[in-house]
mmCIF entry with sequence, helices, sheets and N, C-alpha, C, O atoms, coordinates in Angstrom:
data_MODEL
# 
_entry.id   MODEL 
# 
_entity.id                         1 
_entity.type                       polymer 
_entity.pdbx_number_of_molecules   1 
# 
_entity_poly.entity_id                      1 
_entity_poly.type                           'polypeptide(L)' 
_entity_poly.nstd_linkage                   no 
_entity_poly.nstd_monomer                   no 
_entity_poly.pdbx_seq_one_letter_code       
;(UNK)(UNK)(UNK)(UNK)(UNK)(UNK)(UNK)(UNK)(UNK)(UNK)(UNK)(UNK)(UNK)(UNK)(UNK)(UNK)
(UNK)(UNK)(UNK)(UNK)(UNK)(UNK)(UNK)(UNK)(UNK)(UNK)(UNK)(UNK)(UNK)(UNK)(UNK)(UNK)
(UNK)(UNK)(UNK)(UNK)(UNK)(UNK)(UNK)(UNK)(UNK)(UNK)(UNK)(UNK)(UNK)(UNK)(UNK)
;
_entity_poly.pdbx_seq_one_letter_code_can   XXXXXXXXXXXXXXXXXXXXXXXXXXXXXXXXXXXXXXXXXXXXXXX 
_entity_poly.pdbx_strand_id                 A 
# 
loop_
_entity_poly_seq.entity_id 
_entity_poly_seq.num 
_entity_poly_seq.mon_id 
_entity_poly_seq.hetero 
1 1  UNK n 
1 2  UNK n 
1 3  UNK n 
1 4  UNK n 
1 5  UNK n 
1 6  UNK n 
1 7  UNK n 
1 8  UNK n 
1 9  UNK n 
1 10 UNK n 
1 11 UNK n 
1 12 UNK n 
1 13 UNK n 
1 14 UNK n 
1 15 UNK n 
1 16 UNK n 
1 17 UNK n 
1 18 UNK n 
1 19 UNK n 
1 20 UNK n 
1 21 UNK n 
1 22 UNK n 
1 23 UNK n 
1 24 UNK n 
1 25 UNK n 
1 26 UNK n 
1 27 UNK n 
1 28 UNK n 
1 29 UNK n 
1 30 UNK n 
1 31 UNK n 
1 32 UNK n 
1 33 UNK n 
1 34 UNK n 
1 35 UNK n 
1 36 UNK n 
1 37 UNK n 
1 38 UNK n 
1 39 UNK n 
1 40 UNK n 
1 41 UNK n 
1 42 UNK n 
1 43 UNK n 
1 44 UNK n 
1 45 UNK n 
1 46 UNK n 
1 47 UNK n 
# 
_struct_asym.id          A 
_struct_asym.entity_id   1 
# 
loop_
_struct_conf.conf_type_id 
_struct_conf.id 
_struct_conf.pdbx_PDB_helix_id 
_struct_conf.beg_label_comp_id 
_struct_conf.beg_label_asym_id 
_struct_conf.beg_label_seq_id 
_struct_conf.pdbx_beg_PDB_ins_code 
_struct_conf.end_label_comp_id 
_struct_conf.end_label_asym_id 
_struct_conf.end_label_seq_id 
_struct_conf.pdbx_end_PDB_ins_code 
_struct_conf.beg_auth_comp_id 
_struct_conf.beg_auth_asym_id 
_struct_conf.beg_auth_seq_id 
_struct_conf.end_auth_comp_id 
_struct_conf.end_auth_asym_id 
_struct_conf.end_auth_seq_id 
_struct_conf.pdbx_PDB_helix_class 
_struct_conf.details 
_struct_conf.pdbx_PDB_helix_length 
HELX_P HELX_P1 AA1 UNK A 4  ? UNK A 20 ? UNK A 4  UNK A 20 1 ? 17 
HELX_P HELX_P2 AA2 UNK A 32 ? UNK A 36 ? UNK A 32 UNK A 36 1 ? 5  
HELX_P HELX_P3 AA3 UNK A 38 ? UNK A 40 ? UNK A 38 UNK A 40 5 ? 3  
HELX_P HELX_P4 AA4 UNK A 41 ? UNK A 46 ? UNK A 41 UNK A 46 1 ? 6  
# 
_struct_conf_type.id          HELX_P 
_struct_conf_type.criteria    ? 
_struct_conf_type.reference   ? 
# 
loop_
_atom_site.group_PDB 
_atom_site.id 
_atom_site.type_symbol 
_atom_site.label_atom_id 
_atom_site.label_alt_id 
_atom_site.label_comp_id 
_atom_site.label_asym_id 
_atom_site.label_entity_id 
_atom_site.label_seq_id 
_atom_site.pdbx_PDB_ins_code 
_atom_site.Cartn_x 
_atom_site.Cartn_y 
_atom_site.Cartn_z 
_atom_site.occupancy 
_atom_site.B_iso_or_equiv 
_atom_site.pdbx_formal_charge 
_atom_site.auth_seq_id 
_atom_site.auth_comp_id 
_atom_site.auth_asym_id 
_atom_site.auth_atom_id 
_atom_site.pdbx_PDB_model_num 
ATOM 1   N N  . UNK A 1 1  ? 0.819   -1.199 0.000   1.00 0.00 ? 1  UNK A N  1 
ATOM 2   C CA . UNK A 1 1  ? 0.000   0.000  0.000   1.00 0.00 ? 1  UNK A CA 1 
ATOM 3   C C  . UNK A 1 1  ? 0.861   1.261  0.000   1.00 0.00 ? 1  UNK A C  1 
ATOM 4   O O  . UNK A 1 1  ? 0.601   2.199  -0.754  1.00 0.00 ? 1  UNK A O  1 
ATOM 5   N N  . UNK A 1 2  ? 2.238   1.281  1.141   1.00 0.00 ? 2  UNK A N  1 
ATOM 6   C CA . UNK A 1 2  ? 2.792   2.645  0.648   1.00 0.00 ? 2  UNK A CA 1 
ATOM 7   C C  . UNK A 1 2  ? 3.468   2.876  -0.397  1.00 0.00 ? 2  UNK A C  1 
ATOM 8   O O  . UNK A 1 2  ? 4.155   3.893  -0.499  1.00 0.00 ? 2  UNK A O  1 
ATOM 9   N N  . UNK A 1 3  ? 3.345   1.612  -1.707  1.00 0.00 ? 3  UNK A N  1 
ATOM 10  C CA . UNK A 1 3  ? 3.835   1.964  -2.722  1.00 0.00 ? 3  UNK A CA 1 
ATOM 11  C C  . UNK A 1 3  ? 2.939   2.873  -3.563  1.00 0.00 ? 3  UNK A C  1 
ATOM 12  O O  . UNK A 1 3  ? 3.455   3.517  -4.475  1.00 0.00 ? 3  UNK A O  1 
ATOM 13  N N  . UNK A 1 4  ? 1.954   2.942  -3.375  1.00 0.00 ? 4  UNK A N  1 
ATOM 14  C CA . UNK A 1 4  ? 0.942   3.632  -4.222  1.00 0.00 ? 4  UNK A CA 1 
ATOM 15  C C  . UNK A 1 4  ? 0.945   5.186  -3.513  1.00 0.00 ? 4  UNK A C  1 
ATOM 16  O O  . UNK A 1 4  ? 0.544   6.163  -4.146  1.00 0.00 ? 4  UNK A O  1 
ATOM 17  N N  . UNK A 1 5  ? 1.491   5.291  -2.005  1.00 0.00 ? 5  UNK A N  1 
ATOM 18  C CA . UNK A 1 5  ? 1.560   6.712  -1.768  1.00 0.00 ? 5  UNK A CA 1 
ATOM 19  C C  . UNK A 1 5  ? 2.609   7.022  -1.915  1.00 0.00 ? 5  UNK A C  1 
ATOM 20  O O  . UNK A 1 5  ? 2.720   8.157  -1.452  1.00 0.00 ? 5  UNK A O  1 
ATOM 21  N N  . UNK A 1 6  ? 3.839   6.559  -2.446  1.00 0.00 ? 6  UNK A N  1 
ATOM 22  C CA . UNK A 1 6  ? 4.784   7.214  -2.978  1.00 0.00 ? 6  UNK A CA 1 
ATOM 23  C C  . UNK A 1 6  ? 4.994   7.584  -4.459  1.00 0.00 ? 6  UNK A C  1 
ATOM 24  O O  . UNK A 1 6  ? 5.768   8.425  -4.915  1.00 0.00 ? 6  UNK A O  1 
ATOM 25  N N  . UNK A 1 7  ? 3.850   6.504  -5.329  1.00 0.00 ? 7  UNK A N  1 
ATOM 26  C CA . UNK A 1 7  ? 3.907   7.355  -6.697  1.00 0.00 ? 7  UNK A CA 1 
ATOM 27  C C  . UNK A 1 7  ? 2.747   8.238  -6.506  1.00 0.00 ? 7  UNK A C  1 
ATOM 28  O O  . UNK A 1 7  ? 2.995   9.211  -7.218  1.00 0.00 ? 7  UNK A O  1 
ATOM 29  N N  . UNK A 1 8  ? 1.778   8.397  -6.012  1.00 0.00 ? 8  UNK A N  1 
ATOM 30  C CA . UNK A 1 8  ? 0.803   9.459  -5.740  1.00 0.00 ? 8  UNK A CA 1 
ATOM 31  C C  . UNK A 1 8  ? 1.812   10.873 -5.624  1.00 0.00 ? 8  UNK A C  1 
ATOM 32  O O  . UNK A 1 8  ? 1.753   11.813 -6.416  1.00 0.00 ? 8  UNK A O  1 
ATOM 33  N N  . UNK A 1 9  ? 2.804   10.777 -4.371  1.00 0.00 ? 9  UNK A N  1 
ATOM 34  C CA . UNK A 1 9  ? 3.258   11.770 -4.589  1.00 0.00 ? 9  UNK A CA 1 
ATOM 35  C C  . UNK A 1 9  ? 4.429   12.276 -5.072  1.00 0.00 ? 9  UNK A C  1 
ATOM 36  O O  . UNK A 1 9  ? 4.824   13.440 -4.996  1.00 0.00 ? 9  UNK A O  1 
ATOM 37  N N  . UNK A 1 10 ? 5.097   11.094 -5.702  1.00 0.00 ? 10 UNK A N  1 
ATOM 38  C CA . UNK A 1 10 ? 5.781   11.481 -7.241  1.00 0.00 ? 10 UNK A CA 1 
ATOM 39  C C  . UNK A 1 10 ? 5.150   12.442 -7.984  1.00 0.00 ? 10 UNK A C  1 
ATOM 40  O O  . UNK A 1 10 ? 5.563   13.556 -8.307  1.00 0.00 ? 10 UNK A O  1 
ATOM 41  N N  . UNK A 1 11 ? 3.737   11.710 -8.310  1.00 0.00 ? 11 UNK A N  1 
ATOM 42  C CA . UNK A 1 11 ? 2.738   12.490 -9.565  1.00 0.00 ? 11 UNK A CA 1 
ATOM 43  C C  . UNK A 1 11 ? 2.670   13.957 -9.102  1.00 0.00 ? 11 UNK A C  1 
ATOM 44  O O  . UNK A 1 11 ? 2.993   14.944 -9.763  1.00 0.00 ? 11 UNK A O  1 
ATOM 45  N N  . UNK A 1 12 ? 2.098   13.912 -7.601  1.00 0.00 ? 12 UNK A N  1 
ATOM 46  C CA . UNK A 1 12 ? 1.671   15.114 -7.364  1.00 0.00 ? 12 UNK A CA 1 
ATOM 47  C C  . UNK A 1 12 ? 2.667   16.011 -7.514  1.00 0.00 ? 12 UNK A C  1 
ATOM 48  O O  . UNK A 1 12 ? 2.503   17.058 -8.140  1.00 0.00 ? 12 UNK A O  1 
ATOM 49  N N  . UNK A 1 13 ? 3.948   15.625 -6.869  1.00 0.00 ? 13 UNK A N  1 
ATOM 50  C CA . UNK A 1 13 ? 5.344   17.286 -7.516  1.00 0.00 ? 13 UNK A CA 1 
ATOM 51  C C  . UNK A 1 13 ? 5.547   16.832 -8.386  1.00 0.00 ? 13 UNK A C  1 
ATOM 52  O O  . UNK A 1 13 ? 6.775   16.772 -8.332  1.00 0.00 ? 13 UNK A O  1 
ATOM 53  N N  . UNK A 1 14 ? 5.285   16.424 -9.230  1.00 0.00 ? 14 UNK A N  1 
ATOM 54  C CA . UNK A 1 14 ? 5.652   16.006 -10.881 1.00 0.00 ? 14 UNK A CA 1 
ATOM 55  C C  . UNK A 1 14 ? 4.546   17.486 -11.521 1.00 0.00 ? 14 UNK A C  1 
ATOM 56  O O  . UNK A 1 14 ? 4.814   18.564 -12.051 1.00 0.00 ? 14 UNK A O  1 
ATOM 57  N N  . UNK A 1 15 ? 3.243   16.786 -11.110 1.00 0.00 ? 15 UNK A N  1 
ATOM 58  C CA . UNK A 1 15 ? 2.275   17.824 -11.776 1.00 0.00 ? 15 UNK A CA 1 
ATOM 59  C C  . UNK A 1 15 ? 2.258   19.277 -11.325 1.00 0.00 ? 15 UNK A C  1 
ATOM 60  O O  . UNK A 1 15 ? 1.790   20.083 -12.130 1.00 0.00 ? 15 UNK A O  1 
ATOM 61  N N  . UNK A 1 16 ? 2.872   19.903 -9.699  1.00 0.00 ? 16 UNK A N  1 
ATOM 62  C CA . UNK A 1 16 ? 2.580   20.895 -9.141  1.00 0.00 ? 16 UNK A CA 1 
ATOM 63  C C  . UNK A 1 16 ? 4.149   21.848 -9.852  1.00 0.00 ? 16 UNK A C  1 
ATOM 64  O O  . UNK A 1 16 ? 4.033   23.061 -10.028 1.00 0.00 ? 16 UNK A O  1 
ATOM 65  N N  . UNK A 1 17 ? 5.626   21.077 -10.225 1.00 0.00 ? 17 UNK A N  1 
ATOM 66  C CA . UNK A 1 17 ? 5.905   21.704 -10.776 1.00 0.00 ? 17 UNK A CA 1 
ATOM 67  C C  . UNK A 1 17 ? 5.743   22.197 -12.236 1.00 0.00 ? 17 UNK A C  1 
ATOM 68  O O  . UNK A 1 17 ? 6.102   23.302 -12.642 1.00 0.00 ? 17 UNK A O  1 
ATOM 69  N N  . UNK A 1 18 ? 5.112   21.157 -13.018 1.00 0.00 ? 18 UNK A N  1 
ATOM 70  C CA . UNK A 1 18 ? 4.791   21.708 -14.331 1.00 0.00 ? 18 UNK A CA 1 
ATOM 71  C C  . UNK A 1 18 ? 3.566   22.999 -14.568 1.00 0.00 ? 18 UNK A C  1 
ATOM 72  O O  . UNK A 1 18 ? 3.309   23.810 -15.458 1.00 0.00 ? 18 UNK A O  1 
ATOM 73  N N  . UNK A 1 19 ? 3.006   22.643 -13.201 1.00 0.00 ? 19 UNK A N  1 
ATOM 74  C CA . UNK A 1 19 ? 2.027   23.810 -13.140 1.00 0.00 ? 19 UNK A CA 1 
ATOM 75  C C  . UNK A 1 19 ? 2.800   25.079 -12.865 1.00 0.00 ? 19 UNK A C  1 
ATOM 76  O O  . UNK A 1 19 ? 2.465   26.130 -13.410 1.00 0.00 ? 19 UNK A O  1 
ATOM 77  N N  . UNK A 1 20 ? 3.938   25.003 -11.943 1.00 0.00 ? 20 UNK A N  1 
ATOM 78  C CA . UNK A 1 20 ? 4.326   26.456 -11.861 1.00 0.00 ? 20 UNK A CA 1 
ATOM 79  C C  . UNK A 1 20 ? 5.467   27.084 -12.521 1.00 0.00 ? 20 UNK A C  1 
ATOM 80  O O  . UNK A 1 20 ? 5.935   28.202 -12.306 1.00 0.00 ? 20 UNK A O  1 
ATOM 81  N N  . UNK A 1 21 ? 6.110   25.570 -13.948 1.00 0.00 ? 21 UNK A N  1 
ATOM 82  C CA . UNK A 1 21 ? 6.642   26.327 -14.781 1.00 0.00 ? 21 UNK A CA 1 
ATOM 83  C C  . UNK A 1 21 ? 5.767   26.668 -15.931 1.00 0.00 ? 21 UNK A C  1 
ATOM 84  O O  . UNK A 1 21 ? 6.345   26.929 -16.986 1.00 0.00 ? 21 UNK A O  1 
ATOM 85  N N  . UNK A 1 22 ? 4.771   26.700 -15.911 1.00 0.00 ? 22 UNK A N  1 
ATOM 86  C CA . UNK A 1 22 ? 4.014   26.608 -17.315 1.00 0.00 ? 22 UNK A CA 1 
ATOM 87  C C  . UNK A 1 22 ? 3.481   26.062 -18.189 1.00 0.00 ? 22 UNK A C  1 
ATOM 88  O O  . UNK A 1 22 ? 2.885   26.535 -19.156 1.00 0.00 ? 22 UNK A O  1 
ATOM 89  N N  . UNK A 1 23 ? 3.714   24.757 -17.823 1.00 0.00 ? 23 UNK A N  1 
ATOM 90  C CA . UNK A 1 23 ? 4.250   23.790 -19.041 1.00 0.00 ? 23 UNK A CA 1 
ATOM 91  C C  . UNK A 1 23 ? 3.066   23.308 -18.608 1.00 0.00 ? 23 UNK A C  1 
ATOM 92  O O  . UNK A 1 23 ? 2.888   22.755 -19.693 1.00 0.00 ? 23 UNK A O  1 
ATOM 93  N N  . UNK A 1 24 ? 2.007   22.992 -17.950 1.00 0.00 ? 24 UNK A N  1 
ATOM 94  C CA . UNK A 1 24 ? 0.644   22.786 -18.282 1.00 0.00 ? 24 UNK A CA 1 
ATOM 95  C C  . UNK A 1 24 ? -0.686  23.835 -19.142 1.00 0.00 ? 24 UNK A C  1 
ATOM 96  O O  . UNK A 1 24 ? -1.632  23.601 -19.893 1.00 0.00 ? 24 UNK A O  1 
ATOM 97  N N  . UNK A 1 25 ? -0.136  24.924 -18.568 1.00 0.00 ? 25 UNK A N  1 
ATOM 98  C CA . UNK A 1 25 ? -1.076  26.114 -19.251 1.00 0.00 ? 25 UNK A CA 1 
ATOM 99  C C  . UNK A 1 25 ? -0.912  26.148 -20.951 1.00 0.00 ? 25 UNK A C  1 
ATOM 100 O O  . UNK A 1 25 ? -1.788  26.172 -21.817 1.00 0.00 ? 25 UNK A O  1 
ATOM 101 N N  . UNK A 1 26 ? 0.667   26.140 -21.073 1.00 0.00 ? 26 UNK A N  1 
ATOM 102 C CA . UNK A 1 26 ? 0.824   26.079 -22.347 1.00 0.00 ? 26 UNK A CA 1 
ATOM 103 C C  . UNK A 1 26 ? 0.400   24.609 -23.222 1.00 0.00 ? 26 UNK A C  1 
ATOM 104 O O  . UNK A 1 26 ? 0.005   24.405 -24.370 1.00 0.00 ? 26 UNK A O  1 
ATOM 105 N N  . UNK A 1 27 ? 0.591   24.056 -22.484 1.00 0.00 ? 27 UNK A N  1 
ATOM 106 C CA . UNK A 1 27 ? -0.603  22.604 -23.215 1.00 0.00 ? 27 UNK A CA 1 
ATOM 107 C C  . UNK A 1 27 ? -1.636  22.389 -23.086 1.00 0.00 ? 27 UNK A C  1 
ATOM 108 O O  . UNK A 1 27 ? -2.049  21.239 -23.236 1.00 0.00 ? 27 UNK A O  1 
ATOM 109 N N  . UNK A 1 28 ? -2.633  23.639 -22.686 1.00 0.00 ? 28 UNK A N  1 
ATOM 110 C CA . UNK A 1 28 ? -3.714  23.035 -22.160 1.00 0.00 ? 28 UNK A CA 1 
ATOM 111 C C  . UNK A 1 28 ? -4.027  21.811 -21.371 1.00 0.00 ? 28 UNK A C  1 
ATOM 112 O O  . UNK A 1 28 ? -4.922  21.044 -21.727 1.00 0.00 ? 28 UNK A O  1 
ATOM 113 N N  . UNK A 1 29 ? -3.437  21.651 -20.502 1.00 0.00 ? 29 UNK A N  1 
ATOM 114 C CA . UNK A 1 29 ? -3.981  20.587 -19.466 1.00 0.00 ? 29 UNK A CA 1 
ATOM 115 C C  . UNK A 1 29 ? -3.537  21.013 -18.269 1.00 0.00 ? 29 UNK A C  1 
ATOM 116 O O  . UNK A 1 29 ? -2.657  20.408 -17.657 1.00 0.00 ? 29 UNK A O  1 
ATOM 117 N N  . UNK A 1 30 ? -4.252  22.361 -17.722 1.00 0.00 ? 30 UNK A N  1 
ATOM 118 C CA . UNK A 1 30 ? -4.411  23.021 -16.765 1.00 0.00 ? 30 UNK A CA 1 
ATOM 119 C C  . UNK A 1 30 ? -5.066  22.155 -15.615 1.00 0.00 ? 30 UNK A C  1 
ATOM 120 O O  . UNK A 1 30 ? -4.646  22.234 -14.460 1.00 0.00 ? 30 UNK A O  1 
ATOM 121 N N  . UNK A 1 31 ? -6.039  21.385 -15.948 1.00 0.00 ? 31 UNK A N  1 
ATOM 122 C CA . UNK A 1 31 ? -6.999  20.275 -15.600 1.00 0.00 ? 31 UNK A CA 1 
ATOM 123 C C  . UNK A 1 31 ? -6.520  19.375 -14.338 1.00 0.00 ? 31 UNK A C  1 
ATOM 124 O O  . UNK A 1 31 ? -7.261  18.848 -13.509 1.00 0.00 ? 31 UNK A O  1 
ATOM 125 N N  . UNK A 1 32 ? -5.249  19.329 -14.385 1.00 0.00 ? 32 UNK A N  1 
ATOM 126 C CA . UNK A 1 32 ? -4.823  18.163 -13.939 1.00 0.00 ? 32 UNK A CA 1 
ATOM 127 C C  . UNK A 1 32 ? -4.698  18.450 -12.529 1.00 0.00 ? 32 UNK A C  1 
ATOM 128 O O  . UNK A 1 32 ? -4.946  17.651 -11.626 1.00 0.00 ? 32 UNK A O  1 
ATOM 129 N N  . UNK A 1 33 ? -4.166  20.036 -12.352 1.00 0.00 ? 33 UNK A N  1 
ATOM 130 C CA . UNK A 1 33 ? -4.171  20.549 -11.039 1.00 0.00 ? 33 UNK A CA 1 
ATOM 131 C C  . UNK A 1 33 ? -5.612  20.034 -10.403 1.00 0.00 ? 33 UNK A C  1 
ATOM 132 O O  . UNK A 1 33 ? -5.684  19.192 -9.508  1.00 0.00 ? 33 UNK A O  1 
ATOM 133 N N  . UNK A 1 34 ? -6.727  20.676 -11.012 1.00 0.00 ? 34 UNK A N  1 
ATOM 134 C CA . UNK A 1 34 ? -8.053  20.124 -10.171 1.00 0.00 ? 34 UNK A CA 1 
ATOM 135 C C  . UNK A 1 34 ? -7.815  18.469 -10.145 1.00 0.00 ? 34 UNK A C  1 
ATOM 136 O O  . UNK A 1 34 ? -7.375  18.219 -9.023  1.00 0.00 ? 34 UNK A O  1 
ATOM 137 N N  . UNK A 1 35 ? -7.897  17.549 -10.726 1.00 0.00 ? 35 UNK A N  1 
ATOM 138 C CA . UNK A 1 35 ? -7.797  16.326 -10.489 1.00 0.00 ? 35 UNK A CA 1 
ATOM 139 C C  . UNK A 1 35 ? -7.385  16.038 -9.469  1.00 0.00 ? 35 UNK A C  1 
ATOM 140 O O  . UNK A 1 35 ? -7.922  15.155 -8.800  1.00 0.00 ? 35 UNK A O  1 
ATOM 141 N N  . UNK A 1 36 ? -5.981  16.908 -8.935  1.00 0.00 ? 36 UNK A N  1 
ATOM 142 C CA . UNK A 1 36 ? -5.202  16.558 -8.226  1.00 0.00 ? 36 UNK A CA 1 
ATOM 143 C C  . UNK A 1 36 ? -5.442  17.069 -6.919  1.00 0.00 ? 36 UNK A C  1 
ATOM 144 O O  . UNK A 1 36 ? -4.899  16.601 -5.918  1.00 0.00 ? 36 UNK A O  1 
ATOM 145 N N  . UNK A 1 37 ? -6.241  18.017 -6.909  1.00 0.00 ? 37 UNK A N  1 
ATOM 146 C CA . UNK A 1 37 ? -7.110  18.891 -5.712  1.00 0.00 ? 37 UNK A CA 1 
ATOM 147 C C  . UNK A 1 37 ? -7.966  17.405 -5.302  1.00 0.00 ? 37 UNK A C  1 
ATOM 148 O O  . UNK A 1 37 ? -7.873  16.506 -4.466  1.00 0.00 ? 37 UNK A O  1 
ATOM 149 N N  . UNK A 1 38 ? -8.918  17.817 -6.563  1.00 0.00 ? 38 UNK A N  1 
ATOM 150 C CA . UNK A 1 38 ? -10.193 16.319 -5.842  1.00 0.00 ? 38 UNK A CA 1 
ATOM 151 C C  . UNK A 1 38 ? -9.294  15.257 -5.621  1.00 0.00 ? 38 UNK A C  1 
ATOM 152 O O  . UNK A 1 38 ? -8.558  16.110 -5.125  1.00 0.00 ? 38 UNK A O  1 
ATOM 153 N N  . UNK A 1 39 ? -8.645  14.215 -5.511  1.00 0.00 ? 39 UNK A N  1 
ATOM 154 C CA . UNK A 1 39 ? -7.997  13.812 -4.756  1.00 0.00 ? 39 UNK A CA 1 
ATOM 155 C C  . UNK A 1 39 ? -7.713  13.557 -3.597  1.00 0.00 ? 39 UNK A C  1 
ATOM 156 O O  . UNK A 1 39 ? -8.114  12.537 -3.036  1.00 0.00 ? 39 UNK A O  1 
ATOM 157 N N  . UNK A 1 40 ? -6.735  14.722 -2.862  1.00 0.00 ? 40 UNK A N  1 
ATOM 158 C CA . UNK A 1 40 ? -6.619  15.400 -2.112  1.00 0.00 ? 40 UNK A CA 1 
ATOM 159 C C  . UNK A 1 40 ? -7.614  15.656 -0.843  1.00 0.00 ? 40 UNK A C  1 
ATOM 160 O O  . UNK A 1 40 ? -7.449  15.453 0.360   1.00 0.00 ? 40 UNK A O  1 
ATOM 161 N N  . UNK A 1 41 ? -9.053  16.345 -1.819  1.00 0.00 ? 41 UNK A N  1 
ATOM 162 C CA . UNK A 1 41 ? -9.953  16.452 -0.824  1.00 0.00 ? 41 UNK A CA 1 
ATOM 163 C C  . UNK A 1 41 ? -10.377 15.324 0.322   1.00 0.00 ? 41 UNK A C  1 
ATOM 164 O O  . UNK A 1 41 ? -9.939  15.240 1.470   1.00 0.00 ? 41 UNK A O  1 
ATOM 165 N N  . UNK A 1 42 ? -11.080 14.724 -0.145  1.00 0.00 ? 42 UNK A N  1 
ATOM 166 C CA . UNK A 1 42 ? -11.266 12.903 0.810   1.00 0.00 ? 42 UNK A CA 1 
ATOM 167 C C  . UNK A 1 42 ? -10.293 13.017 2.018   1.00 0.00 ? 42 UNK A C  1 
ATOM 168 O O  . UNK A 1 42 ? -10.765 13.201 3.140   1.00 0.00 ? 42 UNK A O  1 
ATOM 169 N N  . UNK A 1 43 ? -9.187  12.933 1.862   1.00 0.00 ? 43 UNK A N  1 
ATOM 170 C CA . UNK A 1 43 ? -7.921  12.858 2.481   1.00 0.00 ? 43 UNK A CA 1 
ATOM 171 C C  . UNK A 1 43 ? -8.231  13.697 3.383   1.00 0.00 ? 43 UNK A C  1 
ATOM 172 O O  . UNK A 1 43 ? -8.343  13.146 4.479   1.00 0.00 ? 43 UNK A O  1 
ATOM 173 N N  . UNK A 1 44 ? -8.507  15.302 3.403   1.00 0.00 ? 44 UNK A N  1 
ATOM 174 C CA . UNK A 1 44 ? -8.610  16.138 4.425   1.00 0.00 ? 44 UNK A CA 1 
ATOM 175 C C  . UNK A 1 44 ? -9.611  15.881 5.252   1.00 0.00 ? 44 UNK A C  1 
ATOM 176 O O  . UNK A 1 44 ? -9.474  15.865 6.475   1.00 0.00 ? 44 UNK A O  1 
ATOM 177 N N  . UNK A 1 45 ? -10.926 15.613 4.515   1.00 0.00 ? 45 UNK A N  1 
ATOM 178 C CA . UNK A 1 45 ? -11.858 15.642 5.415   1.00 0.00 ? 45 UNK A CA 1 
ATOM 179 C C  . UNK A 1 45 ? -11.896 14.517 6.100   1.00 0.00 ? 45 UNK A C  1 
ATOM 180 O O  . UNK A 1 45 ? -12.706 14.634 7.019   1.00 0.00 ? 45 UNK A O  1 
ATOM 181 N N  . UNK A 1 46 ? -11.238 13.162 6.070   1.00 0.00 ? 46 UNK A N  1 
ATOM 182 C CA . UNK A 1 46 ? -10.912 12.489 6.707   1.00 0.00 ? 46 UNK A CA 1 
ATOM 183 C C  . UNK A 1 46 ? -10.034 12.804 7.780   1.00 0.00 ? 46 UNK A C  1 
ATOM 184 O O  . UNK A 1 46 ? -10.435 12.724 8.941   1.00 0.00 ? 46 UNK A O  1 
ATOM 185 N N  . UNK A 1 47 ? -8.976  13.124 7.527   1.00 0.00 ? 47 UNK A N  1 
ATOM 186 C CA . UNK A 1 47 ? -8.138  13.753 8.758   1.00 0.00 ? 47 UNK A CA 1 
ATOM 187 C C  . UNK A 1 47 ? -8.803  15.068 9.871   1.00 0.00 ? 47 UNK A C  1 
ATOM 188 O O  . UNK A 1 47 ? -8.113  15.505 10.792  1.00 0.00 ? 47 UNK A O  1 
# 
């Protein structure tokens, strides 16, 4: 099981830096940030 939360959060700074070099906006797949929010959410309101 903590193999799946360590590529979870591979993905996640994988995706949070392409979001803040650009490189999602300019491809249009801005998207992924929300994906990655909903996600996320569950998690909080659980905790």
């Amino acid at each position: 099981m903590s193999v799946f939360f360590v590529l979870y959060y591979i993905v996640s700074i994988v995706v949070l830096v392409l979001h803040f070099t650009g490189f999602l906006a300019r491809h249009n797949i801005e998207w992924l940030i929300y994906i990655l929010a909903v996600t996320v959410f569950p998690a909080v309101i659980y905790l």
